[in-house]
Backbone bond lengths (Angstrom), bond angles and torsions (degrees), N, CA, C in turn:
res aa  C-N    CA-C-N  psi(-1)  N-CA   C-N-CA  omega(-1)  CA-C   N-CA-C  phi
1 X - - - 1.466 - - 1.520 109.44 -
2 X 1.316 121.68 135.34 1.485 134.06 -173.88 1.987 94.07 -75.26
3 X 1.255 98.31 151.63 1.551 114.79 164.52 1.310 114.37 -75.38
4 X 1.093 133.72 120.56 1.389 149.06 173.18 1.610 119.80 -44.60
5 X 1.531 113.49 -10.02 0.827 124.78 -171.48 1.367 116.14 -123.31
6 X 1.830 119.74 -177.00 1.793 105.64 159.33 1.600 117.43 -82.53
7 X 1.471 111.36 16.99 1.220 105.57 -168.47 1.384 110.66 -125.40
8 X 1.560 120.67 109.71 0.938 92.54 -175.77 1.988 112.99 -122.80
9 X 1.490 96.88 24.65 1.364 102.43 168.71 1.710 110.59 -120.96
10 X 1.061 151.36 134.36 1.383 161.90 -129.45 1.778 85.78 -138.55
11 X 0.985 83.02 117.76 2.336 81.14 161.98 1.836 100.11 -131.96
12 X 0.765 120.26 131.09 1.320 137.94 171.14 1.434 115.01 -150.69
13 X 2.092 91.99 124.56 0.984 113.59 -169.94 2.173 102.22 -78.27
14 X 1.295 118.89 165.01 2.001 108.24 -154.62 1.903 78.62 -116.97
15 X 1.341 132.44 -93.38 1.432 109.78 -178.78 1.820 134.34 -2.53
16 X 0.826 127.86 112.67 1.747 103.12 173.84 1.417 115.64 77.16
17 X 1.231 116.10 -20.41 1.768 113.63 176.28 1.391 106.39 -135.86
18 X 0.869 105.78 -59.44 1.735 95.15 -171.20 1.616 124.72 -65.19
19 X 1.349 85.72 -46.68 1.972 116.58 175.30 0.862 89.07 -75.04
20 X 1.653 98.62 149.17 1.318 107.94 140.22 1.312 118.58 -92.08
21 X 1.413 124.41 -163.29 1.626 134.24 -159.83 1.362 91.27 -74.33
22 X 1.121 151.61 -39.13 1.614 136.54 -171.98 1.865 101.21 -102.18
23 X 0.751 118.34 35.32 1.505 127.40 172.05 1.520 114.93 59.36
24 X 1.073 144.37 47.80 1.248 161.72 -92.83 1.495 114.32 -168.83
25 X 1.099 137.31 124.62 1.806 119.14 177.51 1.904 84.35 -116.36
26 X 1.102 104.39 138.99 1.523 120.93 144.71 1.196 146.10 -22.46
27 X 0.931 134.20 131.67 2.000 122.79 175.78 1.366 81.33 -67.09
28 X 1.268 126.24 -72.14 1.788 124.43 -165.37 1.133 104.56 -43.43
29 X 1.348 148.80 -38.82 1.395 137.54 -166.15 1.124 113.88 -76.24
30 X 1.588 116.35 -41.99 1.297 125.62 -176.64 1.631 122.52 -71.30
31 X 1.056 92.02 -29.72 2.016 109.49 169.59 1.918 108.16 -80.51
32 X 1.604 100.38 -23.42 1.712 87.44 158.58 1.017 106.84 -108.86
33 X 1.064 153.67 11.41 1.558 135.36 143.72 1.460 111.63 -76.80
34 X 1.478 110.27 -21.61 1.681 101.23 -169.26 1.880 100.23 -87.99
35 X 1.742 103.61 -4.25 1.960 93.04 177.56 1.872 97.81 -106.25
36 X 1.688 118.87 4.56 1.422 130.27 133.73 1.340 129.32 -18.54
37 X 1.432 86.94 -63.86 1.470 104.29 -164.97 1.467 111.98 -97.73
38 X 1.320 104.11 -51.44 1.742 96.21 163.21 1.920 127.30 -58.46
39 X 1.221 96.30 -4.83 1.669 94.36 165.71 1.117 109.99 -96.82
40 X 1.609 136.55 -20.44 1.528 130.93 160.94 1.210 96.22 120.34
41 X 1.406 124.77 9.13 1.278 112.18 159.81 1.177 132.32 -80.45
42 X 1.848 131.34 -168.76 1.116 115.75 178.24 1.713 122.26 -131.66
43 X 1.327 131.47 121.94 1.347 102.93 -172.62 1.235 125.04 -103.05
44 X 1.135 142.97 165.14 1.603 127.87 -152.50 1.599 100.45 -139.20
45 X 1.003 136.37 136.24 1.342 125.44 -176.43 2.050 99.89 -98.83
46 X 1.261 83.47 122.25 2.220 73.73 172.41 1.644 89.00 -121.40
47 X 1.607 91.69 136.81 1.362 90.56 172.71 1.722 111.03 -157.80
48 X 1.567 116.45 -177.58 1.369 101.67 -175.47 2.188 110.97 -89.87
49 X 1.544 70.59 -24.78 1.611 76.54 -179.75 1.426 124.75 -58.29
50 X 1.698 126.98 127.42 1.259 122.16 162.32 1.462 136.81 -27.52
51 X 1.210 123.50 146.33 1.583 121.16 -165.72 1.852 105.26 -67.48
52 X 1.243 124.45 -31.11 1.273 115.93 163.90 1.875 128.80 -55.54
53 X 1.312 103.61 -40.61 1.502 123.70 156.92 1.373 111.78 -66.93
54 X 1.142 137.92 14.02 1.399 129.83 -178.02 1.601 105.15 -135.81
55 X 1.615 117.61 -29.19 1.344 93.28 -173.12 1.413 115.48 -77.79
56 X 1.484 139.39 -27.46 1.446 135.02 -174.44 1.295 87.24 -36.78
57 X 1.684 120.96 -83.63 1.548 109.02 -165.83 1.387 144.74 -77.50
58 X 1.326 105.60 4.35 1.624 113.65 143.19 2.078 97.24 -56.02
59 X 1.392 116.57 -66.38 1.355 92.00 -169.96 1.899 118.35 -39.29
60 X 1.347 110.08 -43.95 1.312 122.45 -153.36 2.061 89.97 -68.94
61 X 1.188 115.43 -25.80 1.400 116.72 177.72 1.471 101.01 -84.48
62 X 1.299 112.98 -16.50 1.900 93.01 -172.30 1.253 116.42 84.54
63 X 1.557 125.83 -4.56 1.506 133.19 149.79 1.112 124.55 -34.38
64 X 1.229 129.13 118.91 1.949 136.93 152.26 1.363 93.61 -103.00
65 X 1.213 114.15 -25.63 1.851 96.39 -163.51 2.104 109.68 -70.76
66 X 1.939 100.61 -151.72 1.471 99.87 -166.13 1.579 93.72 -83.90
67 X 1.318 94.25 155.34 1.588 115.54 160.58 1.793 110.45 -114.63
68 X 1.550 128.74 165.44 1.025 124.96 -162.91 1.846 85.89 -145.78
69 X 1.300 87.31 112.44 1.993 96.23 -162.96 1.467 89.33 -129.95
70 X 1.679 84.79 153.77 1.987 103.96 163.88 1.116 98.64 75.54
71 X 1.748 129.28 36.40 1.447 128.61 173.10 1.716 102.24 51.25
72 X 1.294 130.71 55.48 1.336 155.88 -168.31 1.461 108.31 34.41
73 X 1.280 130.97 31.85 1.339 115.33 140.52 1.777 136.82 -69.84
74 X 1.287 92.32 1.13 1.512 108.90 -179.37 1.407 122.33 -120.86
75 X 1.667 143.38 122.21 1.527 132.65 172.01 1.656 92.61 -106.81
76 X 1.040 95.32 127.38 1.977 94.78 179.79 1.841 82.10 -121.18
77 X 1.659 95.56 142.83 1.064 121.76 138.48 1.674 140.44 -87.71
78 X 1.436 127.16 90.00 1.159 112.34 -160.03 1.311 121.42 -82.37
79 X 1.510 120.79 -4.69 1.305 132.73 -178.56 1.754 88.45 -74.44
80 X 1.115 135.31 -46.80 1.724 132.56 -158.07 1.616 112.24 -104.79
81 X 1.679 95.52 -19.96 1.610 99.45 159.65 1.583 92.16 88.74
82 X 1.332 154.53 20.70 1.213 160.86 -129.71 1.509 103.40 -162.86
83 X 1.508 92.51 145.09 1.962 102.83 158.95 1.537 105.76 -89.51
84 X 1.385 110.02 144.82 1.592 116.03 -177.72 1.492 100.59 -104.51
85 X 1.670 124.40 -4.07 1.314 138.94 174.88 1.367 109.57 154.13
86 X 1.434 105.20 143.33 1.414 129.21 -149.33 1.661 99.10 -152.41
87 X 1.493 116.31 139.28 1.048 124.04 175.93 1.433 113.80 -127.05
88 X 1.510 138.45 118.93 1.250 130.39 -168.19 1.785 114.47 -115.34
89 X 1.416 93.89 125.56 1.887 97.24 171.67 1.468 110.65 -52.98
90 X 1.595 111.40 119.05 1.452 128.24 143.18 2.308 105.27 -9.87
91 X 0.889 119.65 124.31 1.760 109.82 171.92 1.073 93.12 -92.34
92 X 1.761 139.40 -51.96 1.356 122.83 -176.24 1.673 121.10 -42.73
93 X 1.594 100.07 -56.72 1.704 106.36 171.26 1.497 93.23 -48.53
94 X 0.979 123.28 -78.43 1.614 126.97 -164.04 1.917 121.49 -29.90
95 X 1.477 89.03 -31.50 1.324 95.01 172.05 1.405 116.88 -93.75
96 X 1.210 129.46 -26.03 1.438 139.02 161.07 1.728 125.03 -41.30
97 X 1.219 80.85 -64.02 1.525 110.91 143.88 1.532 146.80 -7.62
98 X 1.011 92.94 -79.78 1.832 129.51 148.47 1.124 102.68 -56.59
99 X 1.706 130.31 -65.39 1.463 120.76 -175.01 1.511 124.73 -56.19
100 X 1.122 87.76 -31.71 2.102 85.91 -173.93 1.851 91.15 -81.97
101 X 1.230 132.86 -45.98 1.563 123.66 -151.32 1.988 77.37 -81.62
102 X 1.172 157.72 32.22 1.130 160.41 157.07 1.351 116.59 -114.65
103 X 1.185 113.71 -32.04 1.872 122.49 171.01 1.263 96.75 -81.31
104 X 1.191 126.58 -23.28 1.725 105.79 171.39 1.261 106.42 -96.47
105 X 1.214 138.89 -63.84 1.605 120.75 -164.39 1.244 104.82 -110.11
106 X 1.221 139.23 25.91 1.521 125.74 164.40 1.644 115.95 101.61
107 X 0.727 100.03 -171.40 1.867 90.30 175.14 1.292 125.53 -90.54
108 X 1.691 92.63 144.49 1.408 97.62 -163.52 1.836 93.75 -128.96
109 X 1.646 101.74 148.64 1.951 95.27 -177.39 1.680 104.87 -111.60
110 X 0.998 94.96 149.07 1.563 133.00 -159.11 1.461 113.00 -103.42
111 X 1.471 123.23 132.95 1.334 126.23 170.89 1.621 93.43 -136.50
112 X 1.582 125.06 171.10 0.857 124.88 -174.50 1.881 99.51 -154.62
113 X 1.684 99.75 148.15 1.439 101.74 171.76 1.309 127.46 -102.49
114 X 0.873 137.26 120.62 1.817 126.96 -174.76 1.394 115.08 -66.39
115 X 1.211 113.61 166.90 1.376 119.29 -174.52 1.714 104.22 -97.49
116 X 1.107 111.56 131.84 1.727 114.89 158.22 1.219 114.51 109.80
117 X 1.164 140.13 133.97 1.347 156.76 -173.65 1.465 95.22 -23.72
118 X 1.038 142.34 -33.34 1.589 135.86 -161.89 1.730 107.81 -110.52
119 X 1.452 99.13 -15.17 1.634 91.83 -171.10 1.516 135.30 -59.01
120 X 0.943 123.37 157.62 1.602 142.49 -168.98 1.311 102.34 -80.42
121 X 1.388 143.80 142.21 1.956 148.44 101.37 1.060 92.11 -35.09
122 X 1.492 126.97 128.43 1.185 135.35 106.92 1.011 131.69 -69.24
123 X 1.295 126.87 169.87 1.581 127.33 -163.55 1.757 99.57 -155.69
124 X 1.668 132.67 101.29 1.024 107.70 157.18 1.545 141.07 -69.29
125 X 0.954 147.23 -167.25 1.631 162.45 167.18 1.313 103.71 -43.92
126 X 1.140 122.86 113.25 1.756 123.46 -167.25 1.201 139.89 90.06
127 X 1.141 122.53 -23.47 1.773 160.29 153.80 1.673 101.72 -29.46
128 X 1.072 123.00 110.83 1.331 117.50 162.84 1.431 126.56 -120.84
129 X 1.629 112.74 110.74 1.727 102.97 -160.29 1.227 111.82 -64.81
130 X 1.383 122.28 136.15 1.610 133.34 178.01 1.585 98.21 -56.44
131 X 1.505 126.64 -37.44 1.016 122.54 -155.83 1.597 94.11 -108.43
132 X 1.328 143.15 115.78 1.713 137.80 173.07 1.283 95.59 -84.42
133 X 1.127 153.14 -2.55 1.546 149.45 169.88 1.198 102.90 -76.09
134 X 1.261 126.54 -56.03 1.516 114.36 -170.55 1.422 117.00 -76.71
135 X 1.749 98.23 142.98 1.502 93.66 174.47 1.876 123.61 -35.50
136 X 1.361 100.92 -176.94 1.841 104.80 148.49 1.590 78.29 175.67
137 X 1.369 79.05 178.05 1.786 120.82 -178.17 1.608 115.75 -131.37
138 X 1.605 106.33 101.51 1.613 92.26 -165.62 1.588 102.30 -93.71
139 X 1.585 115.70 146.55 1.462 120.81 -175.56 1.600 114.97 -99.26
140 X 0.936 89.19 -166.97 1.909 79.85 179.86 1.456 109.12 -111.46
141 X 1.770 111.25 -14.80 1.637 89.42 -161.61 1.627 73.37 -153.26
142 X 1.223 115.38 145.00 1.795 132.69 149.61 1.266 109.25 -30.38
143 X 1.189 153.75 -25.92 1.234 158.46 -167.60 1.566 113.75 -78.99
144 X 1.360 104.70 -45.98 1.778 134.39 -165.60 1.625 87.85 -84.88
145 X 1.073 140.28 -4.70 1.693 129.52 169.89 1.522 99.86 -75.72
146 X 1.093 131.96 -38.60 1.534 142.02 -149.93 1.750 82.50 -91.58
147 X 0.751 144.75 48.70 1.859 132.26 -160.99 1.835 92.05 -109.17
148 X 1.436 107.98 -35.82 2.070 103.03 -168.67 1.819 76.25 -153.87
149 X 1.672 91.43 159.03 1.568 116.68 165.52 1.856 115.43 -34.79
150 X 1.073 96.46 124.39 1.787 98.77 174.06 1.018 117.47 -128.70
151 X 1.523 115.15 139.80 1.573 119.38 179.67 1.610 139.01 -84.38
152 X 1.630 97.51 -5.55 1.567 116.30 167.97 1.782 106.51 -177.92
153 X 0.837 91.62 160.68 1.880 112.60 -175.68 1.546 87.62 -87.42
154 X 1.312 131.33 176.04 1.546 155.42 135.77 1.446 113.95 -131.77
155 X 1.382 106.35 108.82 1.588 116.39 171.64 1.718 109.45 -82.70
156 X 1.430 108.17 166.75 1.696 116.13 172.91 1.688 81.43 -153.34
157 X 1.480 125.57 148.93 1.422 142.49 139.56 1.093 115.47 -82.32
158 X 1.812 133.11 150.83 1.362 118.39 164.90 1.232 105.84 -76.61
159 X 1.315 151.64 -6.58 1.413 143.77 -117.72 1.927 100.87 -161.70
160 X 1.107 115.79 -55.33 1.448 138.85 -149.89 1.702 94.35 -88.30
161 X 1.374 110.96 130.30 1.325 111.58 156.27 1.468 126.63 -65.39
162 X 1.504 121.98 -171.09 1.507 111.29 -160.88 1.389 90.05 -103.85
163 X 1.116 141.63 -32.82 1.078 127.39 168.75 1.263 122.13 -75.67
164 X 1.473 140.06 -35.36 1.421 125.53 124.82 1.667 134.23 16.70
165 X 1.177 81.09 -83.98 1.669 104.54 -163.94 2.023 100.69 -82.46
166 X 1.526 104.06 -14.90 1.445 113.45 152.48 1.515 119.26 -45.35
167 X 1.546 106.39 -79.37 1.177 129.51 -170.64 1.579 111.61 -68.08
168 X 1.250 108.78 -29.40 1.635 97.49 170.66 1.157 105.72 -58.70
169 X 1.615 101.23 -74.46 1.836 111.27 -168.79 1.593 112.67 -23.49
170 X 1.594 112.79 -35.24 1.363 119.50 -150.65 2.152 98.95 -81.05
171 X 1.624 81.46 -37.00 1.516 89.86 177.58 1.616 125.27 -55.33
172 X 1.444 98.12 -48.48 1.642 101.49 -173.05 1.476 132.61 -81.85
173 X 1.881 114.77 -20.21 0.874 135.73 -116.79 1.980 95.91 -117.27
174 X 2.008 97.21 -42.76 0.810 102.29 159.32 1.693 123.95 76.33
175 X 1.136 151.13 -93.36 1.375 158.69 -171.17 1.480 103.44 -136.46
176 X 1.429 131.75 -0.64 1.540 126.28 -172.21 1.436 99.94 -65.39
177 X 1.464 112.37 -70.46 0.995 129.46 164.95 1.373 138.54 -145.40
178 X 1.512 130.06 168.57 1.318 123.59 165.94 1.553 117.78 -69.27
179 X 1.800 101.27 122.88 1.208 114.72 149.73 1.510 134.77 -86.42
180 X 1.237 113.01 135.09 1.522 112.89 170.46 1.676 118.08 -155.67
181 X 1.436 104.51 179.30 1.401 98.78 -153.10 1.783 88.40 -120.74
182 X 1.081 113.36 133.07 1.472 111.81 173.02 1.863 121.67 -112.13
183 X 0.868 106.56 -29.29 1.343 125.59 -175.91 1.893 134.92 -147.11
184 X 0.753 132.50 -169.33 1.744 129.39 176.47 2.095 94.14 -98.15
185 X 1.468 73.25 112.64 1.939 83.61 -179.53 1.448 104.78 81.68
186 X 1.251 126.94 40.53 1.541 134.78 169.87 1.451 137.38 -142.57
187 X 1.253 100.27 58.16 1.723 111.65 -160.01 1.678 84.79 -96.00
188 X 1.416 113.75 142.32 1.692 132.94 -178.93 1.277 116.19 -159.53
189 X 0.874 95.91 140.78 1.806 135.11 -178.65 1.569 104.87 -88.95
190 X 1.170 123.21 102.35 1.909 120.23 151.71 1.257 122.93 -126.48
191 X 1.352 118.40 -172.38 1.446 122.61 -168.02 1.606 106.84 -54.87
192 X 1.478 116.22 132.42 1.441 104.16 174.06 1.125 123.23 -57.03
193 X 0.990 148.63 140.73 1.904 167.90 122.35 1.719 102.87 152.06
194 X 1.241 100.33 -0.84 1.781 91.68 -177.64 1.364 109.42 -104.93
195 X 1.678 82.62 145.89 1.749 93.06 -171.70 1.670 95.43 -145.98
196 X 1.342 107.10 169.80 1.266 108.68 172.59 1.613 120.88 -40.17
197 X 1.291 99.70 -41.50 1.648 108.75 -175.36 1.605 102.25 -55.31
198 X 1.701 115.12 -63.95 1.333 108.83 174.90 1.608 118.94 -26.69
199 X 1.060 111.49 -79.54 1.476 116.60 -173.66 1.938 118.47 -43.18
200 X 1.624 95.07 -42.07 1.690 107.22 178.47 1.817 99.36 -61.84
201 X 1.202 138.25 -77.84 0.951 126.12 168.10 1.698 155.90 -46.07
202 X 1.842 90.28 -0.81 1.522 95.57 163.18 1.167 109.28 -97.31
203 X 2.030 117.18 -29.40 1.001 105.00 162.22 1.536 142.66 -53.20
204 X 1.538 106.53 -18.36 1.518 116.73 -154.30 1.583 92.73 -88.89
205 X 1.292 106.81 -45.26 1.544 116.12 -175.51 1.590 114.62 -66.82
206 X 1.693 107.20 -25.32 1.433 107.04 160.17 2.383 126.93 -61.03
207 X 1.375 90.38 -22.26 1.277 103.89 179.12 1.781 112.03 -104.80
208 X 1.379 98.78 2.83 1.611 93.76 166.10 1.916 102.28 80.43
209 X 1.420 91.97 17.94 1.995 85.40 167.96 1.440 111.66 -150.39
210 X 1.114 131.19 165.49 1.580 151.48 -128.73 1.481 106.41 -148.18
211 X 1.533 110.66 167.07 1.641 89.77 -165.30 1.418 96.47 -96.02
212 X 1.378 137.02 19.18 1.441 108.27 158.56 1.341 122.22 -99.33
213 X 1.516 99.98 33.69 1.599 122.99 144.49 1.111 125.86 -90.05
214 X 1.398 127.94 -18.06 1.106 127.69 -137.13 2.198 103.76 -108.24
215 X 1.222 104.65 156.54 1.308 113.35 167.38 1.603 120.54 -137.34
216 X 1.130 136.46 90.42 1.345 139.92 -152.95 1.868 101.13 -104.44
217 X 1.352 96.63 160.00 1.677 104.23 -164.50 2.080 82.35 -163.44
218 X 1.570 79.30 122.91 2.100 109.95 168.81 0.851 81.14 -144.75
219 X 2.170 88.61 -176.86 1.359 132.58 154.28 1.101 121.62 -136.68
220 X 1.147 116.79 12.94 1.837 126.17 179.48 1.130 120.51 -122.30
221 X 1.778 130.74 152.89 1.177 122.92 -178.35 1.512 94.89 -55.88
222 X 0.902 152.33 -99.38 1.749 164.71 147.46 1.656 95.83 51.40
223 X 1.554 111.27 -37.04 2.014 106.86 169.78 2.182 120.99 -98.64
224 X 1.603 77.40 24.45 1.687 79.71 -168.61 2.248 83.26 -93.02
225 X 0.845 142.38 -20.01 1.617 116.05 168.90 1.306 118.14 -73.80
226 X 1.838 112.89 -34.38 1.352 110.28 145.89 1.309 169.68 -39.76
227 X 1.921 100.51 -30.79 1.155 130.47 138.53 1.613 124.49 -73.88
228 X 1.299 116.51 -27.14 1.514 117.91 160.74 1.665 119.54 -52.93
229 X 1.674 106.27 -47.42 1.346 105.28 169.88 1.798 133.00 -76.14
230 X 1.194 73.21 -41.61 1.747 79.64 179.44 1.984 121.26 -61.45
231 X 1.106 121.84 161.21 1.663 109.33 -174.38 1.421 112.48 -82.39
232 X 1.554 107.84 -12.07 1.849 111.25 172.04 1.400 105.02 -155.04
233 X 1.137 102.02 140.54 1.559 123.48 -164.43 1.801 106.10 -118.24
234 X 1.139 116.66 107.95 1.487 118.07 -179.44 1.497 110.94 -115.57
235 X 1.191 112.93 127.40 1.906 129.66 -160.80 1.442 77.29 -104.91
236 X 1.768 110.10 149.63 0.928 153.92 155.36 1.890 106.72 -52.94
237 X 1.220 132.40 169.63 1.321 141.91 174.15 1.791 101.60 -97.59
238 X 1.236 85.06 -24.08 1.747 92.12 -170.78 1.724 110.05 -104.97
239 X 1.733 112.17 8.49 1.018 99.09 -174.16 1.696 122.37 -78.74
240 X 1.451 107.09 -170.02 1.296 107.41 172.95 2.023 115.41 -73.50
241 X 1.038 97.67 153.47 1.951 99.43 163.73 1.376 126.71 -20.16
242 X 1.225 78.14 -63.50 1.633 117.67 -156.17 2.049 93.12 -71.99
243 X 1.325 116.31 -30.73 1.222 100.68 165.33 1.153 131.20 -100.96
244 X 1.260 102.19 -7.38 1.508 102.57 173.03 1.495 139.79 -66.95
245 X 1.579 74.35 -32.07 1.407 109.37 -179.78 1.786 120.85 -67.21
246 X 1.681 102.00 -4.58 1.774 95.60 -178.08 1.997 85.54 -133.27
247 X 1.289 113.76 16.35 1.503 103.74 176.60 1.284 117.65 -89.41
248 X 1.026 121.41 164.94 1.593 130.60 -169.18 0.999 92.38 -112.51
249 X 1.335 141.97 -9.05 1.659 115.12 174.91 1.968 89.88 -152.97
250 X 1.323 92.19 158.01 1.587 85.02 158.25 1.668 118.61 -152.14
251 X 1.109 127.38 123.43 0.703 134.55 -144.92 1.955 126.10 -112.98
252 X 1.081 141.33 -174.50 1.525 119.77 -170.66 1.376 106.43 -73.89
253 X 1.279 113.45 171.82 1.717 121.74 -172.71 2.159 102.80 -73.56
254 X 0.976 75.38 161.58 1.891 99.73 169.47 1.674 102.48 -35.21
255 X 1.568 100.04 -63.45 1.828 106.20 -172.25 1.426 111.16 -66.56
256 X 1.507 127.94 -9.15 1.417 137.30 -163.04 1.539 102.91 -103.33
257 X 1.548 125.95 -17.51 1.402 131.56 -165.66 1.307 118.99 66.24
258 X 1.818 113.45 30.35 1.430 120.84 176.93 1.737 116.12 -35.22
259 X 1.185 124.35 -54.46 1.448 123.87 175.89 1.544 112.42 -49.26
260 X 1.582 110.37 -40.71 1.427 110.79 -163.60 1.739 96.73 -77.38
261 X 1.283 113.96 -31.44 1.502 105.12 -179.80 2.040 128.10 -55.92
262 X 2.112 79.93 -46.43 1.543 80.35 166.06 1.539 134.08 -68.60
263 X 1.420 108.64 -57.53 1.681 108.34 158.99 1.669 121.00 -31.01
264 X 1.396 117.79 -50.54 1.325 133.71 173.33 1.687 111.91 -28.51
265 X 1.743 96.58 -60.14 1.202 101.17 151.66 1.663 159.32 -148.23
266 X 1.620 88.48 70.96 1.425 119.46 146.76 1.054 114.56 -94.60
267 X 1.654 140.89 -33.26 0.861 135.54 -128.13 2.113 104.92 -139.94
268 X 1.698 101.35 23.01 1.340 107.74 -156.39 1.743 109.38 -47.26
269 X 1.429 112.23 -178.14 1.643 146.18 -177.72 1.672 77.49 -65.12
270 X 1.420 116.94 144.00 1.392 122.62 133.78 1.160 119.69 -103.25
């Protein structure tokens, strides 16, 4: 059955839009993703979180299909339990990295994500996860992050706001890698040239569609290349400035079921 609409791929970013504040999906969300799927469309989860952090709630959605993880350094298949492609940060750059955004403002603490369906957060000495739901693994020394392949750093400042400690990183750092900001207490470092968009569009092209299929929904600068690609870009009520500011629509906050309102109606009762 064709989608009722021009859209027939759904990307929604799960922090700040999809979730709610205790990590949570909706009865409403789940009844518009479930008239999603019965119109023949498809929804894609893009998000910053690692593919291990993402499959519980692909189960809780009833997902086998792709997910778009690690701020798109990751295509997980959750039906096969597999990456369909994965891109991993350099650790030497990564540590370089770290050194210069530390010669300018002082020290900053570090967690790191592993690469591959099984991988670990680490967390060094000082590190405080934005998120207390998600696992981690705390190490003893900066050194022990570099232990297997990783798909992005996560910085925190004691001192520095997140957009702050954004724009520095972004200043000094240069071609190491891409910085971006995903959340409150979530400034990260990944492989340069990847962005959400990367990952959304290998995924999309893996399902045989393009973004003038597409309808995408964030709240962080970190979903503004995503909204660059996709043909409509819908901001959160709760999002950041900086995304609101290039969205084509914007819509109620995370706690309001903003996504479920728009789908609601694209996607009405027949």
């Amino acid at each position: 059955m064709a989608a009722p609409t021009a859209y027939s791929l759904i990307a929604t970013d799960l922090d700040g839009t999809l979730l709610r504040g205790d990590d949570t999906l909706s009865d409403r969300s789940l009844v518009a993703l479930a008239r999603v799927a019965a119109a023949g469309a498809r929804h894609l989860v893009v998000t910053g979180r690692p593919a291990p952090r993402v499959r519980p709630l692909l189960d809780d959605l009833g997902s086998e299909g792709l997910a778009v993880c690690g701020q798109g350094a990751q295509v997980y298949d959750a039906g096969a339990d597999c990456l369909l492609w994965s891109v991993t940060l350099d650790r030497e750059l990564a540590e370089t990295a770290l050194g210069k955004i530390e010669a300018e403002i002082g020290q900053v603490y570090a967690a790191v994500d592993q690469d591959g369906v099984d991988g670990l957060t680490l967390i060094e000495p000082g590190y405080l996860m934005p998120h207390p739901t998600l696992p981690a693994v705390r190490v003893g020394r900066r050194d022990d992050l570099w232990s297997a392949p990783i798909s992005k750093v996560l910085l925190r400042h004691p001192d520095l706001s997140d957009d702050e400690l954004a724009a520095t990183a972004r200043g000094v750092i240069g071609s190491l890698a891409t910085v971006t900001m995903s959340g409150p207490g979530t400034v990260e470092l990944q492989p340069c040239g990847i962005t959400k968009a990367t990952g959304l569009a290998l995924a999309a092209d893996h399902l045989g569609l393009g973004p003038e299929h597409t309808i995408a929904f964030g709240d962080m600068p970190n979903d503004i290349p995503m909204f660059d690609w996709a043909a409509h870009g819908v901001a959160m009520a709760n999002a950041h400035p900086e995304l609101q500011a290039v969205a084509d629509e914007i819509t109620l906050s995370n706690e309001d079921d903003g996504v479920a309102v728009v789908l609601e109606r694209l996607f009405p009762l027949r």
